[in-house]
Backbone as a printed PyTorch tensor [residue, N CA C, xyz], in Angstrom:
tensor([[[-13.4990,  22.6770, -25.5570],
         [-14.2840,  23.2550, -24.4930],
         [-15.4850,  23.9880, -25.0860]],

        [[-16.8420,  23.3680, -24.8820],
         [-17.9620,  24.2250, -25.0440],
         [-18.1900,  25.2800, -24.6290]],

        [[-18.5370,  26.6550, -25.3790],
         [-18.9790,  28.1700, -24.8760],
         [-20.4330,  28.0830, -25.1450]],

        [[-20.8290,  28.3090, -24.2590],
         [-22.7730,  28.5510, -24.6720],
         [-22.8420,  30.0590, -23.4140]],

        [[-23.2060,  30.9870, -25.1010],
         [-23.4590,  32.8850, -24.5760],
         [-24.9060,  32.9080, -24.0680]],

        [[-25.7920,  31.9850, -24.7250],
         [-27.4260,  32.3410, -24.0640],
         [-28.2900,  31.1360, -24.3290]],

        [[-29.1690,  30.5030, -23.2680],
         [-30.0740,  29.6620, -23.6570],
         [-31.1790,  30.1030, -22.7450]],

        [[-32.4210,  29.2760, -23.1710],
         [-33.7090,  29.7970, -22.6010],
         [-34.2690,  28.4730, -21.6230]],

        [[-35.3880,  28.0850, -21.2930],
         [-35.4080,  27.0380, -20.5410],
         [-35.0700,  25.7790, -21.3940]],

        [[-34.2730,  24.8240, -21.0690],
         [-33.9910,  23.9850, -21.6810],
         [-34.2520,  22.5790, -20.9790]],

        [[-34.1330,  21.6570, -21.3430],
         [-33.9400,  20.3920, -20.6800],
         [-32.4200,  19.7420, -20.8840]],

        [[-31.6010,  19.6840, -19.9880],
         [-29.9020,  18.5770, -20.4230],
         [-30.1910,  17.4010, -19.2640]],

        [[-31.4410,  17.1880, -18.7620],
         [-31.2200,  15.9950, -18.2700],
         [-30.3520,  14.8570, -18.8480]],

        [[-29.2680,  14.1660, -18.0400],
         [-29.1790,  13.0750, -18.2500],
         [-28.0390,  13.4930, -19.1880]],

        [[-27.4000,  14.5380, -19.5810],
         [-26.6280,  14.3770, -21.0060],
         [-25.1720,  14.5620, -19.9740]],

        [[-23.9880,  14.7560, -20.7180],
         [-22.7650,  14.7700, -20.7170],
         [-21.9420,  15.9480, -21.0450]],

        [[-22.1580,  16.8090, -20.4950],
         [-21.5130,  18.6870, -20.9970],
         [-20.5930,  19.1190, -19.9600]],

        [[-19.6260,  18.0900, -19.8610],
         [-18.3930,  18.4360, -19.1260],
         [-17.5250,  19.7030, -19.5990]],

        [[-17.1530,  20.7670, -18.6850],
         [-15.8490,  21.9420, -19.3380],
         [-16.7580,  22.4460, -20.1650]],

        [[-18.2200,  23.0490, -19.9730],
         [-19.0700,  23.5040, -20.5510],
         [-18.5650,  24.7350, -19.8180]],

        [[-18.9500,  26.1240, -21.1320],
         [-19.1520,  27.8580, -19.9920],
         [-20.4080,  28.3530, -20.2860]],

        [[-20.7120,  28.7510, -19.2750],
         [-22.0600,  28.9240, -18.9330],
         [-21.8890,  30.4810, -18.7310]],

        [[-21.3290,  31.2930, -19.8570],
         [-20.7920,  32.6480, -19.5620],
         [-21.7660,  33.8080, -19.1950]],

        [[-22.1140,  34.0380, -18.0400],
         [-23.2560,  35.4220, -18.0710],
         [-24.2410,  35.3380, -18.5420]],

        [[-24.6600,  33.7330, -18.7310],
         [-26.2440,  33.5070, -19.1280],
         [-27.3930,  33.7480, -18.4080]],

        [[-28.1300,  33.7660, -18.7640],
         [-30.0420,  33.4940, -18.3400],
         [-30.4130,  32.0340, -18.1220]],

        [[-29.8890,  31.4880, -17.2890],
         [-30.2300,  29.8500, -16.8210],
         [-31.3290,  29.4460, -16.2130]],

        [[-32.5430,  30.2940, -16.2300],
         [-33.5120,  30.1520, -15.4480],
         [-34.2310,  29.2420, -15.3490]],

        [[-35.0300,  28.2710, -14.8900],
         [-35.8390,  27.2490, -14.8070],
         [-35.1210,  25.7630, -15.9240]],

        [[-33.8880,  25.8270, -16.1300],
         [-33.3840,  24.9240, -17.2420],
         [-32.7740,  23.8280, -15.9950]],

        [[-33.2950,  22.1280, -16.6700],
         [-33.1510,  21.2620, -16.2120],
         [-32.0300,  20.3760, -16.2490]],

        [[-30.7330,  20.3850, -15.4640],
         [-29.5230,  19.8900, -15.4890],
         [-30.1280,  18.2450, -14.4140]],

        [[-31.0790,  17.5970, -14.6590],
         [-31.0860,  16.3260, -13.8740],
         [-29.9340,  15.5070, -14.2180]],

        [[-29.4710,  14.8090, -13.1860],
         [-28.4050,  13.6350, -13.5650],
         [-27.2710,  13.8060, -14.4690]],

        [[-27.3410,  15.1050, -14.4470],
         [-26.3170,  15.9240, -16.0340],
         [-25.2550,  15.9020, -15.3600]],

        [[-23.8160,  15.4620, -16.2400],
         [-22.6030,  15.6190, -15.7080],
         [-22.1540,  16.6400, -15.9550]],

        [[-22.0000,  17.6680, -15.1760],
         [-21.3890,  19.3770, -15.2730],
         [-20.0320,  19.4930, -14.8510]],

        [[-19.3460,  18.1610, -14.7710],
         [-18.2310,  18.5990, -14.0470],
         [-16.8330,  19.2900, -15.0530]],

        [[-15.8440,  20.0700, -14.5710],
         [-15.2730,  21.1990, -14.4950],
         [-16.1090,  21.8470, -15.4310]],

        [[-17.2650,  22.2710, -15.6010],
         [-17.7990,  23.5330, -16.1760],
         [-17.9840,  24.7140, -15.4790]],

        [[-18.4730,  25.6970, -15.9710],
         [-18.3050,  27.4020, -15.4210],
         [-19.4670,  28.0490, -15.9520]],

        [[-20.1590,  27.9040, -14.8650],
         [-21.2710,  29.1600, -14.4260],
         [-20.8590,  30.5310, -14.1540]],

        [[-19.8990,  30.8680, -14.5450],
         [-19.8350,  32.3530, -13.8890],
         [-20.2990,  33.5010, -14.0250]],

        [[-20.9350,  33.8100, -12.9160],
         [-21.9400,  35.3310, -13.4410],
         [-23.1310,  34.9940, -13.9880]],

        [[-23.7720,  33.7710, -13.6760],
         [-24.9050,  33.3210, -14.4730],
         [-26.2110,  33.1470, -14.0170]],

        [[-27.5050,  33.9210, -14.1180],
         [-28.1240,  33.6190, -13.3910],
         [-29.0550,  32.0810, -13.6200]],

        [[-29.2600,  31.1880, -12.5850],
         [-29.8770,  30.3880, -12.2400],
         [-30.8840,  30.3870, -11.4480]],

        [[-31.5990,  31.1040, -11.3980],
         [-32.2050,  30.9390, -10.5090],
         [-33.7240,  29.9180, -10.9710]],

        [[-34.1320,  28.9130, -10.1860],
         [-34.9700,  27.6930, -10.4190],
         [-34.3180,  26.5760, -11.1180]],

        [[-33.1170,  26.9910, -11.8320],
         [-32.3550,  25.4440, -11.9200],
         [-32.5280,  24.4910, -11.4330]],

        [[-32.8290,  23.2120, -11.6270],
         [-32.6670,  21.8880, -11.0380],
         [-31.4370,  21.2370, -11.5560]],

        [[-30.8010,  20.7400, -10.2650],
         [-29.3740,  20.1950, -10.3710],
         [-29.6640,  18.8800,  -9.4640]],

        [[-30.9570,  18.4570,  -9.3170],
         [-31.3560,  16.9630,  -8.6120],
         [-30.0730,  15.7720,  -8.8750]],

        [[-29.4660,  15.2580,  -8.7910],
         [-28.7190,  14.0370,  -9.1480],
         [-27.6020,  14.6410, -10.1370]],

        [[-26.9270,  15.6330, -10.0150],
         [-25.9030,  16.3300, -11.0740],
         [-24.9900,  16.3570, -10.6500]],

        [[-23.6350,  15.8350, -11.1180],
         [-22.3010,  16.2280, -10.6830],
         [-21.7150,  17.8160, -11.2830]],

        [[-21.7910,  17.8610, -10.1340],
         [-21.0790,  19.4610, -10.1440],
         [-19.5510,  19.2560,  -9.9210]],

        [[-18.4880,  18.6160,  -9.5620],
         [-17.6290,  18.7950,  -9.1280],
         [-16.5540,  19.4900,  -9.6620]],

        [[-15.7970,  20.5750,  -9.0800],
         [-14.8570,  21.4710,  -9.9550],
         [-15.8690,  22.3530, -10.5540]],

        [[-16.7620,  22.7110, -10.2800],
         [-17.7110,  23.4980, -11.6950],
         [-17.5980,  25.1840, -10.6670]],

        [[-17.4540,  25.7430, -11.4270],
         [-17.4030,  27.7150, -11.2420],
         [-18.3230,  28.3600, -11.1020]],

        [[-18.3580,  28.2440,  -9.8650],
         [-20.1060,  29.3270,  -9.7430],
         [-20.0140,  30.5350,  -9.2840]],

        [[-18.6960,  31.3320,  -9.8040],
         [-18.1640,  32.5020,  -8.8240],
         [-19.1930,  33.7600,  -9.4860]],

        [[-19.8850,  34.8200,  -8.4260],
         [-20.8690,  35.4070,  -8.5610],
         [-22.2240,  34.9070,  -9.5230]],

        [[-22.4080,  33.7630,  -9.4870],
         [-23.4410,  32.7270,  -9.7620],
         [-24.9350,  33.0590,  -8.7580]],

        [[-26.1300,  33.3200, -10.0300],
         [-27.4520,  33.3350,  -8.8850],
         [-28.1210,  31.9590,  -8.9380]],

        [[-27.2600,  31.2700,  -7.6720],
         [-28.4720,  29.8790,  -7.3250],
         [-27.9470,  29.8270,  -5.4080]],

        [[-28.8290,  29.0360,  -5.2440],
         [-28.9260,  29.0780,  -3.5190],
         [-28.2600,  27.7030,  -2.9860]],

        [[-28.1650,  27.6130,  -1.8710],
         [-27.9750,  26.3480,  -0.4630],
         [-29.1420,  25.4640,  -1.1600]],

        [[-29.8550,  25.3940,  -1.7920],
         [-31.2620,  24.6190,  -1.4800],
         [-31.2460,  23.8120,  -2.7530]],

        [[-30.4040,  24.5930,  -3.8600],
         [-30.3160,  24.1970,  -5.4220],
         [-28.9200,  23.3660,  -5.6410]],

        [[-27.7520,  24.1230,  -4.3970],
         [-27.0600,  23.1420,  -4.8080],
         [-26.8380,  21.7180,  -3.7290]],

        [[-27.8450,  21.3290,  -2.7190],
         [-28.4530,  20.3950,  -1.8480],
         [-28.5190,  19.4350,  -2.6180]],

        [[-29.1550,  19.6820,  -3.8250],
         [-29.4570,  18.2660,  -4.1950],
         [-28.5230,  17.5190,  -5.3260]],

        [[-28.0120,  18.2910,  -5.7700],
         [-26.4160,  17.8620,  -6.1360],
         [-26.2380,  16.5180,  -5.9260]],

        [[-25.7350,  15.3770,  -6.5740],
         [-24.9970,  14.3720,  -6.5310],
         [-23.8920,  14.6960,  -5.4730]],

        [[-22.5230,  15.4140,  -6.0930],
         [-21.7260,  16.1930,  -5.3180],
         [-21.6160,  17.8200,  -6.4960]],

        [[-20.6880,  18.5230,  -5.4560],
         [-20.2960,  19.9660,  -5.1810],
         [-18.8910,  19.7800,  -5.1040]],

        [[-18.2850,  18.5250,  -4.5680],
         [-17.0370,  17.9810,  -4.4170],
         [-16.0900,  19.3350,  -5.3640]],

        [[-15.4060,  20.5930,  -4.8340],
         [-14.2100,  21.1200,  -5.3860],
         [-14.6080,  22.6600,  -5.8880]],

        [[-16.5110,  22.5620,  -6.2530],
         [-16.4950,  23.5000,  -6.8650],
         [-16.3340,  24.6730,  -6.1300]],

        [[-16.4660,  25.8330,  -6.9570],
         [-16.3630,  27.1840,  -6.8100],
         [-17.6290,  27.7770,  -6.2420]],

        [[-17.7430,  28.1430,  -4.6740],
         [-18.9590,  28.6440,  -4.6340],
         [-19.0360,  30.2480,  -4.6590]],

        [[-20.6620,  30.1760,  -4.8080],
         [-20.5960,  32.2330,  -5.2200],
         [-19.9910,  32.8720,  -4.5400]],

        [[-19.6930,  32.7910,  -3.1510],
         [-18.6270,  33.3690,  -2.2240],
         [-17.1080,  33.1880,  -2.5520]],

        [[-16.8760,  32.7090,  -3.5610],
         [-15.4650,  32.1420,  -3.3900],
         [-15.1980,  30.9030,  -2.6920]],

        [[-15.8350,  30.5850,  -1.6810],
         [-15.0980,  29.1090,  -0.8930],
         [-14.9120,  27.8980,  -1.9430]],

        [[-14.4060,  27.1170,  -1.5850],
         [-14.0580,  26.4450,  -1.9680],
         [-14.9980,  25.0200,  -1.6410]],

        [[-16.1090,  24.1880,  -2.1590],
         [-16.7090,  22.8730,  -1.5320],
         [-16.0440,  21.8930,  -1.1020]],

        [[-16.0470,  21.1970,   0.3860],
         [-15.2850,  20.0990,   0.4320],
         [-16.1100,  18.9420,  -0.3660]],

        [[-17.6880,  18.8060,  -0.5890],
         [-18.4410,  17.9860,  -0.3950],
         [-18.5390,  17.0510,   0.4110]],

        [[-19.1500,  15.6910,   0.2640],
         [-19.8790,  15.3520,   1.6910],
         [-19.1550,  13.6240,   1.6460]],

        [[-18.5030,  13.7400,   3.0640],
         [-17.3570,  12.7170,   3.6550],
         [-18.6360,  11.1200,   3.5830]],

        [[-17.8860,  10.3870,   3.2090],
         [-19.0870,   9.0730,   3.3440],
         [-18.9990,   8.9450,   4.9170]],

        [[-17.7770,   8.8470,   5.2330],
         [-17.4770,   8.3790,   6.9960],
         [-18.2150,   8.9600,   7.9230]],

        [[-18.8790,   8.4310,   8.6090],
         [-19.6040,   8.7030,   9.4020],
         [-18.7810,   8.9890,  11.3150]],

        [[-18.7920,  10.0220,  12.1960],
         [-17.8720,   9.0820,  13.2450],
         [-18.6800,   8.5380,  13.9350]],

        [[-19.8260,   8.6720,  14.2190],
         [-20.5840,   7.7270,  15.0900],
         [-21.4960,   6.3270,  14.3630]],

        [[-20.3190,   5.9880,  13.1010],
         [-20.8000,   4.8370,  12.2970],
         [-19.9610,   3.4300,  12.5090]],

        [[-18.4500,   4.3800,  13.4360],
         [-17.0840,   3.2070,  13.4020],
         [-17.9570,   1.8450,  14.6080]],

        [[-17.5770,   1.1030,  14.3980],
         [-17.5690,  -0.3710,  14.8560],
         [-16.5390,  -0.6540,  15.5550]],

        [[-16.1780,  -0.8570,  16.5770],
         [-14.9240,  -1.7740,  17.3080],
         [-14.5840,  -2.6630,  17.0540]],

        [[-13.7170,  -2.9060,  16.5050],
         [-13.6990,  -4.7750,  16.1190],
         [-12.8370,  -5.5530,  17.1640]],

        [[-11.6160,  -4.8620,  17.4160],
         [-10.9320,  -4.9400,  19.0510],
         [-10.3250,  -3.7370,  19.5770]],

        [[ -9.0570,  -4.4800,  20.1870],
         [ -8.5300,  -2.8050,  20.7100],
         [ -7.7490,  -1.9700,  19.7590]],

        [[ -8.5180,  -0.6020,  19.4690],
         [ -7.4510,   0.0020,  19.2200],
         [ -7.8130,  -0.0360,  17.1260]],

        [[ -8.8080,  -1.0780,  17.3340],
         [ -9.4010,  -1.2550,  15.3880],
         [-10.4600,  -1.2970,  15.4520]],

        [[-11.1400,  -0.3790,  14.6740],
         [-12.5150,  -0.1630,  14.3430],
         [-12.5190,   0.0960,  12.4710]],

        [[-13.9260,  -0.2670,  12.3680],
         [-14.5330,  -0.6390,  10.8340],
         [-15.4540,   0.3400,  11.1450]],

        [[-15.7300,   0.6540,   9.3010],
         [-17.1300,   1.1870,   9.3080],
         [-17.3480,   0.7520,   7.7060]],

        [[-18.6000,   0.3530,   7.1870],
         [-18.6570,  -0.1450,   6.1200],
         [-20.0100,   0.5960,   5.3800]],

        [[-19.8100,   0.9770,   4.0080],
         [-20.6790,   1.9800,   3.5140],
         [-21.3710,   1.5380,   2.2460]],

        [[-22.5710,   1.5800,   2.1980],
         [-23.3060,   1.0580,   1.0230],
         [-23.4350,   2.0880,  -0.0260]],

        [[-22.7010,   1.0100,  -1.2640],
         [-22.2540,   2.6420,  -2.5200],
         [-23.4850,   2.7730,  -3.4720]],

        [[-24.6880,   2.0960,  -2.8260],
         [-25.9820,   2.0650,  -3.5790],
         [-26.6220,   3.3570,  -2.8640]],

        [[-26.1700,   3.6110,  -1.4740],
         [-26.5670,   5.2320,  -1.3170],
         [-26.4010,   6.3180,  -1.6830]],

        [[-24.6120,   6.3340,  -2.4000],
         [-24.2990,   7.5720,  -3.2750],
         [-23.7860,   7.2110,  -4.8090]],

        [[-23.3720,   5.9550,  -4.9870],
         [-23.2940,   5.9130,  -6.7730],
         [-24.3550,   4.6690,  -7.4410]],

        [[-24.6960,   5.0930,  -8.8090],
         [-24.9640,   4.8040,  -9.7470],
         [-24.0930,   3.9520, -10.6800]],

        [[-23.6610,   2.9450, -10.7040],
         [-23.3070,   2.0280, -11.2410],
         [-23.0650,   2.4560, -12.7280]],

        [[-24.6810,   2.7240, -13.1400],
         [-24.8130,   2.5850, -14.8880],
         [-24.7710,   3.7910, -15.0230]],

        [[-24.7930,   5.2460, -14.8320],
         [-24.8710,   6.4370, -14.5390],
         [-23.3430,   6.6630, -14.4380]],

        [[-22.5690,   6.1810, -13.8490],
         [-21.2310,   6.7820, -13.7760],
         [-20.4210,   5.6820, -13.3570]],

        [[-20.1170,   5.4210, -14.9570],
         [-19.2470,   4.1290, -14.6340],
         [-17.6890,   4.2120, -14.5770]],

        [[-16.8790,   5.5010, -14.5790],
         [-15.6320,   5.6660, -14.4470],
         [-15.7690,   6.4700, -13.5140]],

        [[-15.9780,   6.2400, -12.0810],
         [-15.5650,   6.7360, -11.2030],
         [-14.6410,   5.7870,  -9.5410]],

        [[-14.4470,   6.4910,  -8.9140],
         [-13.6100,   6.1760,  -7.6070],
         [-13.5440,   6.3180,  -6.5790]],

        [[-13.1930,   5.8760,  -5.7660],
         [-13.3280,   6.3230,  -4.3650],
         [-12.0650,   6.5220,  -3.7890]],

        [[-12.3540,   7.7250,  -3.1850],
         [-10.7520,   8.4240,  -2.5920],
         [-10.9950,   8.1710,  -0.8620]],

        [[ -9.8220,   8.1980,  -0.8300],
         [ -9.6370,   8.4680,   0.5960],
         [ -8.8930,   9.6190,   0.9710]],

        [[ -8.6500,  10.1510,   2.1510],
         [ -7.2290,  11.3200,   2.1120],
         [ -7.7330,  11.2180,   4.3020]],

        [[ -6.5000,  11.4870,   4.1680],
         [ -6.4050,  11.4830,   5.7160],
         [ -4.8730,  12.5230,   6.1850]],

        [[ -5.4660,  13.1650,   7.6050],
         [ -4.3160,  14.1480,   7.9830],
         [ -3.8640,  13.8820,   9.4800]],

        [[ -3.6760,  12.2480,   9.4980],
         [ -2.8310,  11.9120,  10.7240],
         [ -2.2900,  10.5060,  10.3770]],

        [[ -1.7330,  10.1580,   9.1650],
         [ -1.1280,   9.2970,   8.5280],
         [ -0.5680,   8.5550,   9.4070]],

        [[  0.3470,   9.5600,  10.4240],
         [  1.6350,   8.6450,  11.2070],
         [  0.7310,   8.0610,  12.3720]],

        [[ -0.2700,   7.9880,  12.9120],
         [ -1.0010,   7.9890,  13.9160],
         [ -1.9460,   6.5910,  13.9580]],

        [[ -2.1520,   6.3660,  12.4240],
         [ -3.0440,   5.3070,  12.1890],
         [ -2.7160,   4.4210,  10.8220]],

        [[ -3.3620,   3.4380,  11.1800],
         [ -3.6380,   2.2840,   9.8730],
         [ -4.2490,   2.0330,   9.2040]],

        [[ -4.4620,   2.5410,   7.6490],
         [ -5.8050,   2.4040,   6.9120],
         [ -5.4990,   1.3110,   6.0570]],

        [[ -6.8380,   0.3610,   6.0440],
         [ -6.7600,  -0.7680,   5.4270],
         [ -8.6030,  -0.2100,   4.5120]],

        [[ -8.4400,  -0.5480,   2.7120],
         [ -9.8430,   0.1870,   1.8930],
         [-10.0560,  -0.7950,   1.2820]],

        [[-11.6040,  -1.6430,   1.6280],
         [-11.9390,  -2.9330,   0.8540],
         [-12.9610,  -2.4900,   0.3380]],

        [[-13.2510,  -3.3040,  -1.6930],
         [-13.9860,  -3.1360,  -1.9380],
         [-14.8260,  -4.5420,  -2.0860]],

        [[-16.0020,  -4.3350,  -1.5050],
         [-16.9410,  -5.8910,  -1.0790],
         [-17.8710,  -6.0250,  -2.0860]],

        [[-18.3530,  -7.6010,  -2.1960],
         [-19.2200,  -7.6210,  -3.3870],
         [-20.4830,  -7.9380,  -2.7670]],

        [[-21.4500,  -8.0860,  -2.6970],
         [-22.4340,  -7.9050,  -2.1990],
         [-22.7570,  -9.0220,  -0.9080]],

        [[-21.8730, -10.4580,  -1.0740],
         [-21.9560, -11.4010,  -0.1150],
         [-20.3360, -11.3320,   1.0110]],

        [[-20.5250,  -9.6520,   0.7090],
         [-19.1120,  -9.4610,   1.3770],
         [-18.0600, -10.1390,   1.1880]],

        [[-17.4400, -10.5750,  -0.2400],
         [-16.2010, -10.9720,  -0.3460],
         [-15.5590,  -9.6280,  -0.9980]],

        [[-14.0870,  -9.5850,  -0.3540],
         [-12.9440,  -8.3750,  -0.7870],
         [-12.6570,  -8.5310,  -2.0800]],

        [[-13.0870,  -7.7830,  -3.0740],
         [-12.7080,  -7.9990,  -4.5590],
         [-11.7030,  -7.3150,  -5.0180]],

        [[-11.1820,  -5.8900,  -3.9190],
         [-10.0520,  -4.7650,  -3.8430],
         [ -9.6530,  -4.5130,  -2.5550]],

        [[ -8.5670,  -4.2570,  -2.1820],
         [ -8.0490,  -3.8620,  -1.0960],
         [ -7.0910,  -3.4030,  -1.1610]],

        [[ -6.5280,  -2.0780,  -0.4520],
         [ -5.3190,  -1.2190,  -0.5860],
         [ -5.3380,  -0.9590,   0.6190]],

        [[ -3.9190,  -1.0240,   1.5300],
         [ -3.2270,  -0.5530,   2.4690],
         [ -2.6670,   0.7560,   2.2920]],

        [[ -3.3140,   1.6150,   2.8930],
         [ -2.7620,   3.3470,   3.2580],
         [ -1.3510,   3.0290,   3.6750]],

        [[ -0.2370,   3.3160,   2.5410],
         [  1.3750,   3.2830,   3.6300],
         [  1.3990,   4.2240,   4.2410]],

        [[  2.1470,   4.2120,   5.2980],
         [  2.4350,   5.5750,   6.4140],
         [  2.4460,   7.0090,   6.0020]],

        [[  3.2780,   6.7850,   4.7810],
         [  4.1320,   8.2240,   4.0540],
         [  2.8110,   8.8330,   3.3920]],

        [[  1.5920,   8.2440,   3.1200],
         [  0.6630,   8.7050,   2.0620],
         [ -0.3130,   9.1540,   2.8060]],

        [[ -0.8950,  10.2680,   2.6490],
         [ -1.9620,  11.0220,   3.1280],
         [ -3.2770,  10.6900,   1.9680]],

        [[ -3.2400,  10.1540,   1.0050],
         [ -4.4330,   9.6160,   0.2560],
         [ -3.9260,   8.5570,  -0.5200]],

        [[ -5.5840,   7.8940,  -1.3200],
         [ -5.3710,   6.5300,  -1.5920],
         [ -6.4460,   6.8950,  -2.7690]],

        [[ -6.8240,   5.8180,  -3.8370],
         [ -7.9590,   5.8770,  -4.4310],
         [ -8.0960,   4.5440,  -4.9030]],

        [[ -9.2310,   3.8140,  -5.1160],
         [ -9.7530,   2.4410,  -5.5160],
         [-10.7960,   2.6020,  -7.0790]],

        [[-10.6320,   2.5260,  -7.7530],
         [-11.5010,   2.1110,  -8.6690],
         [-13.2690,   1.6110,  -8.4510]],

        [[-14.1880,   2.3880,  -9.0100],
         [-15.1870,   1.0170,  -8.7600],
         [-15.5870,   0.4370,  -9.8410]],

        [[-16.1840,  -0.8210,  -9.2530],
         [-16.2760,  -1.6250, -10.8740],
         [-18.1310,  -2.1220, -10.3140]],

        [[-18.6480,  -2.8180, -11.4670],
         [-20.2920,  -2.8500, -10.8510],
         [-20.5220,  -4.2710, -10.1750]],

        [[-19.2230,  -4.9370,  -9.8460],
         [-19.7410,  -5.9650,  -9.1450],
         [-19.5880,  -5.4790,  -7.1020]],

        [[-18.8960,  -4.1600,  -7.4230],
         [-19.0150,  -3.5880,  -5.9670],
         [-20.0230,  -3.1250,  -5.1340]],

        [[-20.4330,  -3.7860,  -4.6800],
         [-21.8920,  -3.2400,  -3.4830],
         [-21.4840,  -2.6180,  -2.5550]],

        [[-20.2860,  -2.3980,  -1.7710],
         [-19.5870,  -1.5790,  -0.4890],
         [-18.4020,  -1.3520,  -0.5890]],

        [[-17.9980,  -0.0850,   0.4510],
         [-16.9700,   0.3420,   0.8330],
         [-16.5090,  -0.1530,   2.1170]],

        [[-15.4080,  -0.6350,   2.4890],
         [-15.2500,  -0.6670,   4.2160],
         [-13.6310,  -0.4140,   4.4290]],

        [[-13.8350,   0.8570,   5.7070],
         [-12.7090,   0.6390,   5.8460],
         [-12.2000,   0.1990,   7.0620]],

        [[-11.5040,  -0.2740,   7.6990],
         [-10.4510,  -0.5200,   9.1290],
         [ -9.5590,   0.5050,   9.2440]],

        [[ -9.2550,   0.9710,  10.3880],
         [ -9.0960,   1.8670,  10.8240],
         [ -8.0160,   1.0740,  11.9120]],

        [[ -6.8880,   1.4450,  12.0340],
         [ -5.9110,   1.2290,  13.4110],
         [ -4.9970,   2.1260,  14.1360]],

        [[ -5.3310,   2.0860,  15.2720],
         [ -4.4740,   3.2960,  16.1160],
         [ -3.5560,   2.3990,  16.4180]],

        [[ -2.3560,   3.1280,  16.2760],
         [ -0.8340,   2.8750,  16.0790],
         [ -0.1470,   3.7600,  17.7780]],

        [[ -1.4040,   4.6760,  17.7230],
         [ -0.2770,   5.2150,  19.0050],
         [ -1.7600,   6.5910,  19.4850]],

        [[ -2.2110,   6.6620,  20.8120],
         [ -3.2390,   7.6820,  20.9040],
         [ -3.1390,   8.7670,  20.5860]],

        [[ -4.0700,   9.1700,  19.6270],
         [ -3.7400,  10.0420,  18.5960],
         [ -3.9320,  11.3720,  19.2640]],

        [[ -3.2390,  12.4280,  18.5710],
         [ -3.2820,  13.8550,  19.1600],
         [ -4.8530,  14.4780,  19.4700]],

        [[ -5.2740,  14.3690,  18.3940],
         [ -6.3550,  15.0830,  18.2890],
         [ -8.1060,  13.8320,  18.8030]],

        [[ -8.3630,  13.9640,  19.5180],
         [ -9.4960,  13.0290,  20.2530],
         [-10.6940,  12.7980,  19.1990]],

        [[-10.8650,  13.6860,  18.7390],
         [-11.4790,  13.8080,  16.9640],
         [-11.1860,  13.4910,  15.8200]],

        [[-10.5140,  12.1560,  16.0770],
         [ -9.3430,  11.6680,  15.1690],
         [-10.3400,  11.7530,  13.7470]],

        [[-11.5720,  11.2470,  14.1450],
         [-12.3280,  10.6900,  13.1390],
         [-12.4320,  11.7010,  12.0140]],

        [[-12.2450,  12.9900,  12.4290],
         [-12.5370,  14.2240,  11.6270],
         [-11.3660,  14.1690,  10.2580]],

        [[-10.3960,  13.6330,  10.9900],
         [ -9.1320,  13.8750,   9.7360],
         [ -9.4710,  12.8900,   8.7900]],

        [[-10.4390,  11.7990,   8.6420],
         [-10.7030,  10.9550,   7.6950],
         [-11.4510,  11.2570,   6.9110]],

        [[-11.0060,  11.3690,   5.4050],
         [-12.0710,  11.4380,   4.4820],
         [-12.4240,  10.7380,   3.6510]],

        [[-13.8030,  10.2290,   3.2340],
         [-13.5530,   9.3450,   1.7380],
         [-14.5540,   9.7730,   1.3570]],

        [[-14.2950,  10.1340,   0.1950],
         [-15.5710,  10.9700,  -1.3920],
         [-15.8070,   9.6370,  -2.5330]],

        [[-16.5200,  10.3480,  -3.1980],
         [-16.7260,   9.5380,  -4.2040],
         [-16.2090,  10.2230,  -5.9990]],

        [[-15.2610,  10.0560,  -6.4550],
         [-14.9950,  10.7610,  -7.9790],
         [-15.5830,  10.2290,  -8.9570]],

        [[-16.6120,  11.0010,  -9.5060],
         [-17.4520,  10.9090, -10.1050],
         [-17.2900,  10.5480, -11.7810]],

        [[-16.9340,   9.4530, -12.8600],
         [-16.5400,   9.9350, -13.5130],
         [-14.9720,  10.3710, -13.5200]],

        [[-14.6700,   9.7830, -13.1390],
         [-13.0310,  10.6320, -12.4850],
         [-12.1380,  10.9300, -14.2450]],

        [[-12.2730,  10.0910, -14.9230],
         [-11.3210,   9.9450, -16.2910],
         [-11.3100,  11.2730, -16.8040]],

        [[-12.3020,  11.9550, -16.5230],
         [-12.8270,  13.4870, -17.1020],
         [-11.6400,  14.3820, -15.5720]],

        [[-11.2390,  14.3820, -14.6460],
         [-10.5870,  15.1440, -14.1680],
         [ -9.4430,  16.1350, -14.9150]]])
């Protein structure tokens, strides 16, 4: 695990400083582009003008951390980390609910282009999760498509499992999932209990 006590403006675009501590530093105007930060620790550090444009943050410690809403926006993901308040980041669900498709009764699709949130050559050990909190209620079927839409992966959500995860590999151009109601679900907002992220890099978890 890397300790770094003080640096001045720097450039880490683009580098690899995972489980880095960023202990009570002076981070000011230093350039983390496309930098993989994930489980590292900012704590107590000021940032302020950091660029974190295209950076995985996920799991990373920003507890009493000086950077803003606006710095960590542009984030790749935030997926887990520690924000200066304490909360906890969910980061940002691919599923859309006003994206599902009907296909008949009772099954709807929604299909997601992974050229909007991953990088292929940039982060080539990562995954796509799913997690859902009405298991008994519905049917998840997770394809991964190759660009002329043939299924190159597919995993069936069993009943008992509240999450799933798929691998991506670079002949994957999309995500899609199907969706089946099994029985009208409690909550009319079903769509809300569905999640799917992207793990960035995941081998480093």
């Amino acid at each position: 695990m890397t300790s770094i006590v003080e640096i001045g403006k720097t450039n880490f675009d683009y580098t690899q400083i995972t489980n880095a501590i960023f202990r009570k530093c002076t981070c000011e105007q230093v350039d983390f582009i496309h930098a993989n930060l994930k489980n590292s620790s900012f704590n107590n550090t000021v940032l302020t003008g950091a660029d974190f444009t295209g950076a995985n943050l996920q799991n990373v410690d920003f507890t009493g951390a000086h950077i803003t809403d606006e710095q960590l926006s542009r984030a790749l993901s935030i997926r887990g980390a520690i924000l200066p308040n304490g909360t906890i980041a969910r980061g940002q669900n691919l599923l859309k609910n006003d994206q599902f498709v009907h296909k008949s009764d009772g099954v709807m699709m929604q299909r997601i282009n992974l050229a909007n949130f991953w990088n292929s050559s940039l982060w080539t050990q990562s995954n796509v999760e799913l997690e859902t909190r009405i298991n008994d209620e519905i049917s998840i079927a997770l394809h991964g498509l190759a660009n002329n839409g043939t299924i190159l992966k597919s995993i069936i959500l069993p009943l008992t499992f509240n999450s799933t995860r798929m691998k991506l590999t670079n002949d994957m151009k999309a995500i899609e999932i199907i969706v089946k109601l099994l029985k009208t679900p409690s909550n009319h907002r079903w769509c809300d209990d569905i999640e799917l992220f992207i793990d960035y890099d995941s081998n480093l978890s």
